[in-house]
PDB file as gemmi writes it, atoms N, CA and C in Angstrom:
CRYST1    1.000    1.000    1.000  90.00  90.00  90.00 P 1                      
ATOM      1  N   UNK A   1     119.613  91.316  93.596  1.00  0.00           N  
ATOM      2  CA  UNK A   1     118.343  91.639  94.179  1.00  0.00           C  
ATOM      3  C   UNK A   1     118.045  93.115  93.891  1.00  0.00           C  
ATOM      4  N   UNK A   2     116.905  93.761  93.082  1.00  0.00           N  
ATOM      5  CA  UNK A   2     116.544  94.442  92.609  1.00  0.00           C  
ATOM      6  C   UNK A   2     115.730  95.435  94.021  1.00  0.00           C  
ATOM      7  N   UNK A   3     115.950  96.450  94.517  1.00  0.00           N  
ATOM      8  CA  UNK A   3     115.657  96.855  95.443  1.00  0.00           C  
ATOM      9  C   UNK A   3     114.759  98.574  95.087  1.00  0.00           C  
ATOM     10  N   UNK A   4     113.594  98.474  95.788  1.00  0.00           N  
ATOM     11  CA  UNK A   4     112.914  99.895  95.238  1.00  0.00           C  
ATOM     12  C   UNK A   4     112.152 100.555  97.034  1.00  0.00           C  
ATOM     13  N   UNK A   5     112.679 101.522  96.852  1.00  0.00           N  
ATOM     14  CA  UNK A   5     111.385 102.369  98.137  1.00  0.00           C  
ATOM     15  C   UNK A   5     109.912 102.751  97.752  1.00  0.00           C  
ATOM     16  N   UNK A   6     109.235 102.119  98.910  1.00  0.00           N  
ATOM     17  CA  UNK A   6     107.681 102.254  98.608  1.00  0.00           C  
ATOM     18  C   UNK A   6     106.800 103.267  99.612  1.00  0.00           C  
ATOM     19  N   UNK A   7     106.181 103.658  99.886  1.00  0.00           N  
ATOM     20  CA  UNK A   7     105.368 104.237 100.829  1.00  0.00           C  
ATOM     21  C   UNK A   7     103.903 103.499 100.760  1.00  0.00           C  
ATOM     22  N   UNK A   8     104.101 102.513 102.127  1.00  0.00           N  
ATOM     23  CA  UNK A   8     102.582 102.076 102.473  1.00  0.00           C  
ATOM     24  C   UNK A   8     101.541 103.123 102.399  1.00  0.00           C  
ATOM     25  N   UNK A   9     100.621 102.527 101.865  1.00  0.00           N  
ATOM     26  CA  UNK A   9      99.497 103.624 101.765  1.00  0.00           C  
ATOM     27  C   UNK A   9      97.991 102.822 102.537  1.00  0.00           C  
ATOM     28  N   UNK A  10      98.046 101.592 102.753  1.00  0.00           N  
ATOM     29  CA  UNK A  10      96.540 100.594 102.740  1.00  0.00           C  
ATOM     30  C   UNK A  10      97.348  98.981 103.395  1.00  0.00           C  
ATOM     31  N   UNK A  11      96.198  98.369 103.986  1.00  0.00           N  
ATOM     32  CA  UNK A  11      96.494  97.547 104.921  1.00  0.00           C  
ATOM     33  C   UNK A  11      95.123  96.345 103.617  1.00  0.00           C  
ATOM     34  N   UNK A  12      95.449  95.178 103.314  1.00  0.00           N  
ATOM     35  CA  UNK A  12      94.705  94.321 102.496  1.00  0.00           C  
ATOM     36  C   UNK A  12      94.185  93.138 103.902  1.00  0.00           C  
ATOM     37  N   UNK A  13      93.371  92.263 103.699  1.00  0.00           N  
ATOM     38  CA  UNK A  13      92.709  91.470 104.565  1.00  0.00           C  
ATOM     39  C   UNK A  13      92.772  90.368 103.690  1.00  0.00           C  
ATOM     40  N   UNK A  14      92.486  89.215 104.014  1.00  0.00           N  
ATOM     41  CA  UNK A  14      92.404  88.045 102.860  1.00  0.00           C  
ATOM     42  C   UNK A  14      92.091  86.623 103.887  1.00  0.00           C  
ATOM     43  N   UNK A  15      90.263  86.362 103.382  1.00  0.00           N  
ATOM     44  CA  UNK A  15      89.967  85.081 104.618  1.00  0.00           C  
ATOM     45  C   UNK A  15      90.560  84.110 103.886  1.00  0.00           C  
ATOM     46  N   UNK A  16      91.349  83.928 102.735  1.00  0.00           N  
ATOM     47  CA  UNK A  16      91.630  82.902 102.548  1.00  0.00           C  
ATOM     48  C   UNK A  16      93.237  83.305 102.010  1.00  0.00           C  
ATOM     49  N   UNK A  17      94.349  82.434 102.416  1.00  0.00           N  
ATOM     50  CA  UNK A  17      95.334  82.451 102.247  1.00  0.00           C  
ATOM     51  C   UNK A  17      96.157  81.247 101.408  1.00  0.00           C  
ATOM     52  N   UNK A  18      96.953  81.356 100.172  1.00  0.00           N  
ATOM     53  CA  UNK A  18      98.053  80.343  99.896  1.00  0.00           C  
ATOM     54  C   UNK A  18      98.784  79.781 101.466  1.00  0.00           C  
ATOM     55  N   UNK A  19      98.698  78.437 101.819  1.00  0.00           N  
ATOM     56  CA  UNK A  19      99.264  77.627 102.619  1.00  0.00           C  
ATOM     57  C   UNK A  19     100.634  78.166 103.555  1.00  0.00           C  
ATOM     58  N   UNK A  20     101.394  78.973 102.552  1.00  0.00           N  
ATOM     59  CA  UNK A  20     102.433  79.256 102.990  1.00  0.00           C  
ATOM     60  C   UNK A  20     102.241  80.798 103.413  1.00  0.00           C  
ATOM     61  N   UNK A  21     101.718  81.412 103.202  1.00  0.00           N  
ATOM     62  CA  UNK A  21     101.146  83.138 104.186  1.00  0.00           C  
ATOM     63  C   UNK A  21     100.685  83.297 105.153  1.00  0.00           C  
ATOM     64  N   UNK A  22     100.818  82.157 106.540  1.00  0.00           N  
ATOM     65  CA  UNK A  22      99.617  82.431 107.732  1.00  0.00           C  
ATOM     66  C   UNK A  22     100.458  82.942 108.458  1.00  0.00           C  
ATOM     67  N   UNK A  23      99.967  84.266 108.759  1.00  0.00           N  
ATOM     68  CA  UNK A  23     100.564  84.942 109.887  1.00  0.00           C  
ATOM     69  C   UNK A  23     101.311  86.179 109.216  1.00  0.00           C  
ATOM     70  N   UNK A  24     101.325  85.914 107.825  1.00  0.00           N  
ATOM     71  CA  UNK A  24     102.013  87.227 106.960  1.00  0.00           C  
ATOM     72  C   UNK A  24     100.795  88.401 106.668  1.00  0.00           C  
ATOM     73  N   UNK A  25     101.342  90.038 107.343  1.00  0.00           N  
ATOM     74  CA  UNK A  25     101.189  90.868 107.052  1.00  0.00           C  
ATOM     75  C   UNK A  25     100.897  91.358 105.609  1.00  0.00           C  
ATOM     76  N   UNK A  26      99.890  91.721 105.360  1.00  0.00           N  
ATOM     77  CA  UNK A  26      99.461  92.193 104.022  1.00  0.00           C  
ATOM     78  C   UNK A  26      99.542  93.690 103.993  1.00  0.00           C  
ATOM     79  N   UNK A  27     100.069  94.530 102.927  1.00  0.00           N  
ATOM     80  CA  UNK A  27      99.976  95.679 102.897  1.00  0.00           C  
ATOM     81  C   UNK A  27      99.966  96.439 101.312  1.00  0.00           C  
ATOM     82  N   UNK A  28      99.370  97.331 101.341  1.00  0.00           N  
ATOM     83  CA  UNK A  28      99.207  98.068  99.902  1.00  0.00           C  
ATOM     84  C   UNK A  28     100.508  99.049  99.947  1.00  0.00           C  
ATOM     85  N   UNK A  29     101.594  99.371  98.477  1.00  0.00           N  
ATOM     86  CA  UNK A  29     102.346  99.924  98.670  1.00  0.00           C  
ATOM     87  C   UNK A  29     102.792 100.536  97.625  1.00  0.00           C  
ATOM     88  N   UNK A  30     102.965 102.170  97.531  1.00  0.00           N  
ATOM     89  CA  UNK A  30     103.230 102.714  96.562  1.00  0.00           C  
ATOM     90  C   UNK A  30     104.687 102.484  96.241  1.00  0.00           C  
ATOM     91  N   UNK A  31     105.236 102.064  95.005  1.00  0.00           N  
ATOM     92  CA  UNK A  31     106.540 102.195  94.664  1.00  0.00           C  
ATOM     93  C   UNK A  31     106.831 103.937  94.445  1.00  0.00           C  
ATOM     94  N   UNK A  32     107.817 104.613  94.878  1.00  0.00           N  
ATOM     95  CA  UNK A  32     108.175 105.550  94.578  1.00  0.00           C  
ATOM     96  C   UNK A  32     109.751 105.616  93.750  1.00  0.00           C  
ATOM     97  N   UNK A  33     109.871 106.768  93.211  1.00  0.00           N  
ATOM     98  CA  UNK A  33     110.859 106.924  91.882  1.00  0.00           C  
ATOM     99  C   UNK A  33     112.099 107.827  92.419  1.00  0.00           C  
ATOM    100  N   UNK A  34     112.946 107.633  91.862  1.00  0.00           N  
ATOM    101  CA  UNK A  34     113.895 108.777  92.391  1.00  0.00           C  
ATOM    102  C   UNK A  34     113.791 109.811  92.704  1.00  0.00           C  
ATOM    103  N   UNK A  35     112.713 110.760  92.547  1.00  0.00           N  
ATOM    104  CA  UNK A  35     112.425 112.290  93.221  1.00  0.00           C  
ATOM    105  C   UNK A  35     111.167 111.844  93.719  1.00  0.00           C  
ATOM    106  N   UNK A  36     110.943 110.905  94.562  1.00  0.00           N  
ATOM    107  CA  UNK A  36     110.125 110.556  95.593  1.00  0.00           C  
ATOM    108  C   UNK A  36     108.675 110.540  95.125  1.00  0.00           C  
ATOM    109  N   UNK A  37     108.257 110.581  94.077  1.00  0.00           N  
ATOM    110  CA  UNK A  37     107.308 110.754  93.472  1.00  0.00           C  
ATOM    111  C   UNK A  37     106.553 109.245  92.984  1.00  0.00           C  
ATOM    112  N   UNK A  38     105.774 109.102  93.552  1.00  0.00           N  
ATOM    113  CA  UNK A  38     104.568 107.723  93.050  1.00  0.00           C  
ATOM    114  C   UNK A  38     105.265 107.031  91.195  1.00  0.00           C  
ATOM    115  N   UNK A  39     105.805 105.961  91.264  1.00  0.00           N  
ATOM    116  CA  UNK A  39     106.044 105.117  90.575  1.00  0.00           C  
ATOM    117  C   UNK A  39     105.277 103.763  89.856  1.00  0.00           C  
ATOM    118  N   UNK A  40     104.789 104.023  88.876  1.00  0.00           N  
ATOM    119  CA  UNK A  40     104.162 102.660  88.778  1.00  0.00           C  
ATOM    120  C   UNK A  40     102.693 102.692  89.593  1.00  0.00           C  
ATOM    121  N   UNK A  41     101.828 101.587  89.547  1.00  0.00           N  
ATOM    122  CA  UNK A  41     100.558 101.755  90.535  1.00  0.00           C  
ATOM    123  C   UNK A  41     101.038 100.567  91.687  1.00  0.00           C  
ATOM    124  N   UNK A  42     100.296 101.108  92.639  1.00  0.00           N  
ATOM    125  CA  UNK A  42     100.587 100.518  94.205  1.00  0.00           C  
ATOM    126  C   UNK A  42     100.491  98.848  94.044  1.00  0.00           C  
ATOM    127  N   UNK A  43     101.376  98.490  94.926  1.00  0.00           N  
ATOM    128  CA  UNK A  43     101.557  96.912  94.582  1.00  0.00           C  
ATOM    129  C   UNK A  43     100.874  95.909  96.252  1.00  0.00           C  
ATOM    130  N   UNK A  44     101.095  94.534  96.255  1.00  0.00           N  
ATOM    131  CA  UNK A  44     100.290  94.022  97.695  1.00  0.00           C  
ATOM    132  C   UNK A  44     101.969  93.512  97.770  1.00  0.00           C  
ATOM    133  N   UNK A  45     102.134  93.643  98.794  1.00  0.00           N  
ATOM    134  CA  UNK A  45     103.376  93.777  99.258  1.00  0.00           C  
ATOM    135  C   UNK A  45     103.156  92.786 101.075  1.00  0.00           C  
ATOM    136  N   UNK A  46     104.234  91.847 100.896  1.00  0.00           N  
ATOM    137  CA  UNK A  46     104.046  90.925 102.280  1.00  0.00           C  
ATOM    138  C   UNK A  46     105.575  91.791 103.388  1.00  0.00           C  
ATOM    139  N   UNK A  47     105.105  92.001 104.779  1.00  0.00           N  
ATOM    140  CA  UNK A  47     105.451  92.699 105.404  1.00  0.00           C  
ATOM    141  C   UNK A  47     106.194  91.597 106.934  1.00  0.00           C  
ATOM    142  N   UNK A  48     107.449  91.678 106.789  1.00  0.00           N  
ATOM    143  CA  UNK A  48     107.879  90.925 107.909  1.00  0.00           C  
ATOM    144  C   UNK A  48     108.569  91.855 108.899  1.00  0.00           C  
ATOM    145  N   UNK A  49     108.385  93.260 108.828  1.00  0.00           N  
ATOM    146  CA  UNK A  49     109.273  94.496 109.734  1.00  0.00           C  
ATOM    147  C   UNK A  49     108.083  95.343 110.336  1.00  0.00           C  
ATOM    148  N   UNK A  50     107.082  95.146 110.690  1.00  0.00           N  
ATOM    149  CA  UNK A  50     106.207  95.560 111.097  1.00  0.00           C  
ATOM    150  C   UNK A  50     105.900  96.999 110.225  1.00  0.00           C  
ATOM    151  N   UNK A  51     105.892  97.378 109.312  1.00  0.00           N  
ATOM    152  CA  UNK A  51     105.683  98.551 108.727  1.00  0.00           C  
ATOM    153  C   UNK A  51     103.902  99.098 108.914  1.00  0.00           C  
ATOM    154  N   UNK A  52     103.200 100.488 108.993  1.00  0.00           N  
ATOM    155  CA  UNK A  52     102.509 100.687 109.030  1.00  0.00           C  
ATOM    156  C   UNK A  52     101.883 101.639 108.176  1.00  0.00           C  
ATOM    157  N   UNK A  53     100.555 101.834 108.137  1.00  0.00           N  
ATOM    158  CA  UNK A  53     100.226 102.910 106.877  1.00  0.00           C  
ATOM    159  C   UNK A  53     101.312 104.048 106.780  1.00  0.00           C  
ATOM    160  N   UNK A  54     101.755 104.846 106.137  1.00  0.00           N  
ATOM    161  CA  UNK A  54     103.163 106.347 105.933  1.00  0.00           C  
ATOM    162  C   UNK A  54     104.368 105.568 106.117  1.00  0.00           C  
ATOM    163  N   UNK A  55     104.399 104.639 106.525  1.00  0.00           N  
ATOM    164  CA  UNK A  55     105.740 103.834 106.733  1.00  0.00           C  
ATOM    165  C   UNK A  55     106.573 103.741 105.294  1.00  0.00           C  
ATOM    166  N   UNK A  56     107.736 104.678 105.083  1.00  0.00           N  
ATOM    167  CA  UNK A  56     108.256 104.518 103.669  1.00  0.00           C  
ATOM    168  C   UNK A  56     109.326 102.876 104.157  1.00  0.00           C  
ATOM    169  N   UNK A  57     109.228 102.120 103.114  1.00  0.00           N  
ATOM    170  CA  UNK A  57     109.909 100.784 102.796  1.00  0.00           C  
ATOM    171  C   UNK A  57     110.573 100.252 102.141  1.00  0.00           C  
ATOM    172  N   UNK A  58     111.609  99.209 101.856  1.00  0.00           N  
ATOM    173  CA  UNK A  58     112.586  98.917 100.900  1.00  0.00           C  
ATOM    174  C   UNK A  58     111.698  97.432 100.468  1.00  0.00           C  
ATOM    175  N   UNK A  59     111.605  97.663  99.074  1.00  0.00           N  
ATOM    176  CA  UNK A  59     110.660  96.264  98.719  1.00  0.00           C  
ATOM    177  C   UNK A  59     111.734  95.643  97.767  1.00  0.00           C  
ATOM    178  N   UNK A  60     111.503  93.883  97.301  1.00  0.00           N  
ATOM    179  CA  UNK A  60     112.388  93.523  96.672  1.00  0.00           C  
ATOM    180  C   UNK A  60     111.043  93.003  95.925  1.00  0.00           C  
ATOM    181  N   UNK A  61     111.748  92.023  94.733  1.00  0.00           N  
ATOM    182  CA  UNK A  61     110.711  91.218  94.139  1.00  0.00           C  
ATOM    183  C   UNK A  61     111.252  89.993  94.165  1.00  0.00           C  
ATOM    184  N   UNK A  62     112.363  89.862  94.798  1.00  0.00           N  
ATOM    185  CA  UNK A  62     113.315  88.673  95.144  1.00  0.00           C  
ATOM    186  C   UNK A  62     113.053  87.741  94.825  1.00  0.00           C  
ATOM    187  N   UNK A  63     112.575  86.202  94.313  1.00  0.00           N  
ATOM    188  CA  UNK A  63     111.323  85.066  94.349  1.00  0.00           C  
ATOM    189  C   UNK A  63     112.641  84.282  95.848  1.00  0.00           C  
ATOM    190  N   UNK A  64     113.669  84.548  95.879  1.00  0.00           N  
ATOM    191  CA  UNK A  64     114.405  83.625  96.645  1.00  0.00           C  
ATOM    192  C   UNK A  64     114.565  84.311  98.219  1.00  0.00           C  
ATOM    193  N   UNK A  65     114.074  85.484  98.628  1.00  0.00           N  
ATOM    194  CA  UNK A  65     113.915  86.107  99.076  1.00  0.00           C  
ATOM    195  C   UNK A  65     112.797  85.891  99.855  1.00  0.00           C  
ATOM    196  N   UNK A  66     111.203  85.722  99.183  1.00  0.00           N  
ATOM    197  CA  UNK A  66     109.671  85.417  99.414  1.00  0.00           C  
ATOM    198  C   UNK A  66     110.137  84.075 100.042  1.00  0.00           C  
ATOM    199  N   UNK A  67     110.687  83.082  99.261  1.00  0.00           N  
ATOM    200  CA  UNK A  67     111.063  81.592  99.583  1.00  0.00           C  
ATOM    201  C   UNK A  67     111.495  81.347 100.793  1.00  0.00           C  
ATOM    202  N   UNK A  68     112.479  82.408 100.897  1.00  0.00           N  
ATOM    203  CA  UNK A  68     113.168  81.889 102.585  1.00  0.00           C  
ATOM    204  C   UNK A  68     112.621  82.400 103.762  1.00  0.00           C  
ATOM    205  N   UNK A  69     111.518  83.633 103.535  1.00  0.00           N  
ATOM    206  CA  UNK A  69     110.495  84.013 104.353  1.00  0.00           C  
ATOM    207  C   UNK A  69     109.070  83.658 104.611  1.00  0.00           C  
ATOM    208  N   UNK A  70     109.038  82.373 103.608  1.00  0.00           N  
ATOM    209  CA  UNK A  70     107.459  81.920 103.909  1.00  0.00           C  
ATOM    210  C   UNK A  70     107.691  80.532 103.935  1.00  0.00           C  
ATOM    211  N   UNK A  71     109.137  80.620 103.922  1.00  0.00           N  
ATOM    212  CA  UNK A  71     109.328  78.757 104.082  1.00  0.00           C  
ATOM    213  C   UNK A  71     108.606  77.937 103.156  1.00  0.00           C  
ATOM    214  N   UNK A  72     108.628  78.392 101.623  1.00  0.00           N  
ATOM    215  CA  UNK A  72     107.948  77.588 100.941  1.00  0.00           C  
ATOM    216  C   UNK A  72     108.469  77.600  99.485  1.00  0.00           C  
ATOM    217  N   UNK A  73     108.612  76.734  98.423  1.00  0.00           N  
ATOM    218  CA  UNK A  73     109.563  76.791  97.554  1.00  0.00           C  
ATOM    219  C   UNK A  73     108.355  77.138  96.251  1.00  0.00           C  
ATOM    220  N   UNK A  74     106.854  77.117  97.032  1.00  0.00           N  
ATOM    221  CA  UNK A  74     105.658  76.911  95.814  1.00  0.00           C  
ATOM    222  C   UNK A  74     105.311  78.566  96.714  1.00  0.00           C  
ATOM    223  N   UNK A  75     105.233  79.615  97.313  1.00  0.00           N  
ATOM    224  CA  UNK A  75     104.545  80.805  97.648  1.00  0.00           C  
ATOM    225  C   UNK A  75     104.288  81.658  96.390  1.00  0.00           C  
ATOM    226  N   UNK A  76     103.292  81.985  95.963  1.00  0.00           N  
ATOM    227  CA  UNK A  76     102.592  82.724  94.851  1.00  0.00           C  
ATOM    228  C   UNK A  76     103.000  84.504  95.914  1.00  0.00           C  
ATOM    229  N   UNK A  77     104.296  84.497  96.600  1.00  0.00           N  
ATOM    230  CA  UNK A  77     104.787  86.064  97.146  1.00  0.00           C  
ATOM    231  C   UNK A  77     105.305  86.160  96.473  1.00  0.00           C  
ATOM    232  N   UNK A  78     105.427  87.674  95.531  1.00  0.00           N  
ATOM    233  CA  UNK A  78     106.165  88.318  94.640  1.00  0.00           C  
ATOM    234  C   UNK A  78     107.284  89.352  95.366  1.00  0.00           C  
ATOM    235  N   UNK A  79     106.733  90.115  95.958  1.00  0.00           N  
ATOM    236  CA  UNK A  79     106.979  91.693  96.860  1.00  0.00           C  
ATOM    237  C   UNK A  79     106.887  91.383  98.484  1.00  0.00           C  
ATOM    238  N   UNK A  80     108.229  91.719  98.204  1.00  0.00           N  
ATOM    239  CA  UNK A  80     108.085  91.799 100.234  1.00  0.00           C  
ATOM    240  C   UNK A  80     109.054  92.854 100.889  1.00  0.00           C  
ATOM    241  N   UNK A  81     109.143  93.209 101.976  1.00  0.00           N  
ATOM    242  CA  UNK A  81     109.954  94.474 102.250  1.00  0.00           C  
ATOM    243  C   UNK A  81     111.208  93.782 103.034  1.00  0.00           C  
ATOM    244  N   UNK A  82     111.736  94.380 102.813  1.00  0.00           N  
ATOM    245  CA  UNK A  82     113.411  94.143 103.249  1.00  0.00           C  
ATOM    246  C   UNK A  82     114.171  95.144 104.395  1.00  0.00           C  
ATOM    247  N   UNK A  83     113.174  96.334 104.589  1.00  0.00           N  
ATOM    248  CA  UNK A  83     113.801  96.873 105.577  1.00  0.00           C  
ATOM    249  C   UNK A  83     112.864  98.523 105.614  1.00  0.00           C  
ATOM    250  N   UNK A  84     112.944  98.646 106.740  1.00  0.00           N  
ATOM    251  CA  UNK A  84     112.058 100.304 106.703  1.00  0.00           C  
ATOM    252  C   UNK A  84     113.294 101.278 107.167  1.00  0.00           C  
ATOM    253  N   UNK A  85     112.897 102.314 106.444  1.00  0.00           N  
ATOM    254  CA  UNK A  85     113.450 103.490 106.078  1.00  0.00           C  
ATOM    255  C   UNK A  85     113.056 104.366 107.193  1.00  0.00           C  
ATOM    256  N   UNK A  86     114.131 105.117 108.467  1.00  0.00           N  
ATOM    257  CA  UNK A  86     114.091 105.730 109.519  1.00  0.00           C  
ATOM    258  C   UNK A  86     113.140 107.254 108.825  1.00  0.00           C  
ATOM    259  N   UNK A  87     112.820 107.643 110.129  1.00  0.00           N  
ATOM    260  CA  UNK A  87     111.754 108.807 109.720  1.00  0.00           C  
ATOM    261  C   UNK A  87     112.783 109.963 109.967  1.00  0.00           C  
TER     262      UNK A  87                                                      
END                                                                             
């Protein structure tokens, strides 16, 4: 499991959801790089640790990971967080 720190930056909305996302947290999230510096462009990232906008985060891209958190073996979830990072 491929593991990266992100810093939420944006909160996404969506009236319509894949079957298996109701009740999942949507959030915009910068990947950051080893000297903490913006990585890559910001990704939509599904949130099961309550994280909030400045909230730095541990994201995976896991697919088996998304699977066992949305209870679904078909979820179009790529990115989800795995754990928040103390302030």
């Amino acid at each position: 499991m491929a593991l990266q720190r992100a810093r939420v930056i944006g909160q996404a909305v969506s009236t319509i959801k894949h079957p298996s996302m109701p009740g999942h947290k949507l959030l915009l999230a910068q990947p950051l790089g080893v000297d903490n510096r913006p990585d890559e462009f910001p990704i939509l990232i599904v949130d099961s640790f309550g994280a909030g906008i400045g909230s730095t985060v541990i994201i995976t891209s896991d697919g088996k990971f998304a699977r066992e958190i949305t209870q679904s073996d078909k979820t179009p979830v790529r990115y989800t967080t795995v754990g928040l990072e103390d302030d």
